[in-house]
C-alpha positions in Angstrom: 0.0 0.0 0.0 1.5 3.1 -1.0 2.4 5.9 1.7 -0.7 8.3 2.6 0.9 11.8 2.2 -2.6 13.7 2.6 -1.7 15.1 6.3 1.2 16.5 4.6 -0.5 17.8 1.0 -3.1 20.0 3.7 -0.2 21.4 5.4 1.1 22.3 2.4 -1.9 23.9 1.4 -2.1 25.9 4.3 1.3 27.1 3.0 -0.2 27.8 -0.6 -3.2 29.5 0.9 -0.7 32.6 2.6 1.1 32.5 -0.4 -1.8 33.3 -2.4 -3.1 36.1 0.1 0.3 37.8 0.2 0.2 37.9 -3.5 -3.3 39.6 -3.6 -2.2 41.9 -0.9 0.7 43.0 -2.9 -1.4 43.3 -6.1 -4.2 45.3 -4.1 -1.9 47.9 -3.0 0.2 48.2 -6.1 -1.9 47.3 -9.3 0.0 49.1 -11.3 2.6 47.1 -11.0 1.7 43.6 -10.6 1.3 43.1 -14.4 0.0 39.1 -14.3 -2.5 38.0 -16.5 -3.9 35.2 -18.3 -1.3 35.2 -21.4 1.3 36.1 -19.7 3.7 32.8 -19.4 7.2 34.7 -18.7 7.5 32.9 -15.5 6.7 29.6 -17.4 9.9 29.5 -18.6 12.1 30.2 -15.3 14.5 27.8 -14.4 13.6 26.5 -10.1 13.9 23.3 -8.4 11.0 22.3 -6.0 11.4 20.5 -2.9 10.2 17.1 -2.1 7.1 18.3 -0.7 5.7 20.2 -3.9 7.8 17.6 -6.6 5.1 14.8 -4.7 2.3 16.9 -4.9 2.7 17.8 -8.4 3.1 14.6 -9.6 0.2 13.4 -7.6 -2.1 15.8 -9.3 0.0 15.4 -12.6 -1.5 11.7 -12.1 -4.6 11.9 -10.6 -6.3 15.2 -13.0 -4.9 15.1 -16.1 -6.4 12.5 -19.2 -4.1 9.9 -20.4 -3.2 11.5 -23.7 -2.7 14.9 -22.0 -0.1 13.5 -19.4 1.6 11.7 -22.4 1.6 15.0 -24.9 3.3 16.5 -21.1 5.9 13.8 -20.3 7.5 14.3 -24.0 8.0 17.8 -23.0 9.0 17.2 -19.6 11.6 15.2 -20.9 13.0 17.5 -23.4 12.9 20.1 -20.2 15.1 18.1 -18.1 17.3 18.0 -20.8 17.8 21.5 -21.6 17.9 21.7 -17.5 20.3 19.4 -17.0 22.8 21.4 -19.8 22.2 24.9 -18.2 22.9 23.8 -14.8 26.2 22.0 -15.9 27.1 25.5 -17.3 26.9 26.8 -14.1 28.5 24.0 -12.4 31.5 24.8 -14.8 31.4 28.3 -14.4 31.8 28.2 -10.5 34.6 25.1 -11.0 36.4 28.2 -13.0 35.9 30.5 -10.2 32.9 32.7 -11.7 31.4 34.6 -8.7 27.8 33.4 -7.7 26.3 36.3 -7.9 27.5 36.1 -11.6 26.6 32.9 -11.9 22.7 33.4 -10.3 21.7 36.7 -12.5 23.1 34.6 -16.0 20.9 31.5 -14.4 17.9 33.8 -14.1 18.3 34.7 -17.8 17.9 31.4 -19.0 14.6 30.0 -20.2 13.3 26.6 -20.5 9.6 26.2 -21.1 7.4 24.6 -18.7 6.5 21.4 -20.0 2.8 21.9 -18.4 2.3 25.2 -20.7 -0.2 24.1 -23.1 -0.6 25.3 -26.6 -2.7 28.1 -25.6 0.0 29.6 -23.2 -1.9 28.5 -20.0 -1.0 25.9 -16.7 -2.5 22.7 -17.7 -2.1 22.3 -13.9 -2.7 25.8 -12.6 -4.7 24.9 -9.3 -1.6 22.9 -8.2 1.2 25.0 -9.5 4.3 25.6 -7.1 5.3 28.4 -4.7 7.5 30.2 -7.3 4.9 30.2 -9.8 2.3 31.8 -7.3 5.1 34.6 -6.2 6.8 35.4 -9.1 4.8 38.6 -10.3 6.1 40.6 -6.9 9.2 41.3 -5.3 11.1 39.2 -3.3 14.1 39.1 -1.2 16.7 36.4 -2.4 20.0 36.6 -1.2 19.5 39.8 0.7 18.5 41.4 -2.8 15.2 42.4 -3.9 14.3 40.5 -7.8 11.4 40.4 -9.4 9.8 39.9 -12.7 11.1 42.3 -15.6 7.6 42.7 -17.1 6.4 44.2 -13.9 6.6 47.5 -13.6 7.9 48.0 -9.9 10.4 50.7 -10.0 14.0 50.3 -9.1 15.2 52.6 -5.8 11.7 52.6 -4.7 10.8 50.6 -1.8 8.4 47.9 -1.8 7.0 45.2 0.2 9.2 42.1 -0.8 8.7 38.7 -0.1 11.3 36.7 2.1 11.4 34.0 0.0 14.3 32.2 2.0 12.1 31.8 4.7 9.4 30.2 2.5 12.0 27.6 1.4 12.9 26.9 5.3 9.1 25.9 5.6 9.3 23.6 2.2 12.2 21.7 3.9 11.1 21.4 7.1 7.1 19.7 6.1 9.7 17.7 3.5 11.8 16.5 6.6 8.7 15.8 8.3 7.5 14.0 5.5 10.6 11.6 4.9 10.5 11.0 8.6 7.3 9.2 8.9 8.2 7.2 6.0 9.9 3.7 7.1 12.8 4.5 4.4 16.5 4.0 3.9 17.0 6.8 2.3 17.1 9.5 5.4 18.6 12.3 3.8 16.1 12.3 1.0 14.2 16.0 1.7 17.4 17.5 1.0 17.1 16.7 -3.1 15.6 19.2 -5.1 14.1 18.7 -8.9 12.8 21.1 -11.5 9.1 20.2 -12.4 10.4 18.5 -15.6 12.2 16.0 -13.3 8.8 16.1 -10.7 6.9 15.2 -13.9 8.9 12.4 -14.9 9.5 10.4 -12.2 7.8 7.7 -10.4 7.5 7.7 -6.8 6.8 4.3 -5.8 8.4 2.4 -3.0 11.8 1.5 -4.6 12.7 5.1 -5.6 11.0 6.4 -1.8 13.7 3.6 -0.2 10.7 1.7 1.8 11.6 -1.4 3.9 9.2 -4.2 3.5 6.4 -4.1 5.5 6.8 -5.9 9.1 9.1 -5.4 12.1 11.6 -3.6 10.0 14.6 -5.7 11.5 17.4 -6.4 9.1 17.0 -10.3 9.9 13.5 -10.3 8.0 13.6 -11.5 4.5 10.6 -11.5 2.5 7.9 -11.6 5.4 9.7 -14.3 7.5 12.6 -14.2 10.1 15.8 -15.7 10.2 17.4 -17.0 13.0 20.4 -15.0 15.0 23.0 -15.8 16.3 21.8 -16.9 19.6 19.8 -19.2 17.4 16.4 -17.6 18.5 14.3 -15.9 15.6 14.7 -12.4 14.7 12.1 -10.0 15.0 10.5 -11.3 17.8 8.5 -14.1 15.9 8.3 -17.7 17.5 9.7 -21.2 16.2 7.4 -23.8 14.3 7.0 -27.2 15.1 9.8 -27.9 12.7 12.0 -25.5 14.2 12.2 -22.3 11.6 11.2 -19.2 12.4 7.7 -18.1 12.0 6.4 -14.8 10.0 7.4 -11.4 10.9 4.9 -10.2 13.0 3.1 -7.2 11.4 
């Protein structure tokens, strides 16, 4: 049975939810600047990893929303996403081998564009309801890297100050429900919240229990193979299960 991340996914919507209403309060008070609309798909194409938390509930909606043929048109694109992705970030990865400053290296990054593979032919979010944080925040200023950034087709003035969005902090939150969330899973793989993906990759892969690391269901002791026990080296049964009549050990109790 496959892990129930629900608890998490309303947590996480909680999240979304404040996004959403710092968003509106910044468009409110400055809609002359805020320059979003349907059409507009310049943030489509920005290059941003998501955290485990929002790569899992992307692809669960990716799965469970979308018709078969639409998902398929999507996973072509997704892969030729990662692609380009995958080239671009091993730019950068050569750039700061050569010593390039990361400052450099972050406004290039921000230059680049890779299309979403979820922008349809009609320039919209063929999952817009679901979309990620960045997506939600990128019309408005925000604070990265003790800088303020936002969106060039806005028209927020530079020198004038505006509300910005501490987007840092944002990200502490993703990790931490993503930590959370690896924890309650029985899985090898401990250090698993710390991976980031761009959607492409979010899309693409499959998150069943071989790539989530889970030990087989049971007492989770190393001497359990396939449902049974084995014995030790005491030559009583592992994982607290009983002998047979015949001697072996009996099945891992559940």
């Amino acid at each position: 049975m496959p892990p129930d991340f629900s608890p998490f996914f309303q947590k996480y919507e909680q999240l979304l939810q404040s996004v959403d209403k710092i968003f509106d309060a910044v468009k409110e008070k400055y809609p002359q600047c805020v320059t979003c609309q349907q059409g507009c798909s310049d943030c489509c194409h920005a290059m941003f990893d998501l955290p485990l938390i929002e790569a899992l509930y992307l692809n669960h909606h990716f799965h469970g929303v979308l018709p078969k043929e639409t998902k398929n048109q999507i996973l072509t694109k997704a892969d030729q996403a990662d692609r380009a992705s995958y080239k671009l970030k091993f730019q950068a990865y050569k750039s700061q081998r050569d010593g390039v400053e990361t400052d450099v290296i972050l406004e290039d990054m921000a230059r680049k564009r890779v299309r979403c593979p979820l922008l349809n032919s009609q320039d919209r979010c063929d999952l817009y309801a679901f979309r990620p944080i960045t997506c939600r925040l990128y019309g408005i200023p925000q604070e990265i890297n003790s800088k303020a950034r936002t969106c060039t087709l806005t028209k927020f003035e530079a020198g004038v100050p505006y509300p910005s969005v501490h987007i840092e902090k944002i990200h502490q939150m993703l990790a931490a429900l993503s930590m959370e969330l690896v924890a309650s899973l029985n899985t090898k793989y401990s250090q698993m919240a710390d991976i980031l993906v761009p959607p492409s990759m979010a899309l693409l892969t499959v998150y069943d229990d071989e790539y989530l690391g889970l030990k087989k269901s049971g007492c989770g002791s190393e001497s359990c193979g396939n449902g049974g026990c084995a014995s030790t080296t005491g030559g009583s049964c592992g994982c607290n299960s009983e002998k047979d009549a015949s001697g072996s050990c009996g099945t891992c109790p559940k």
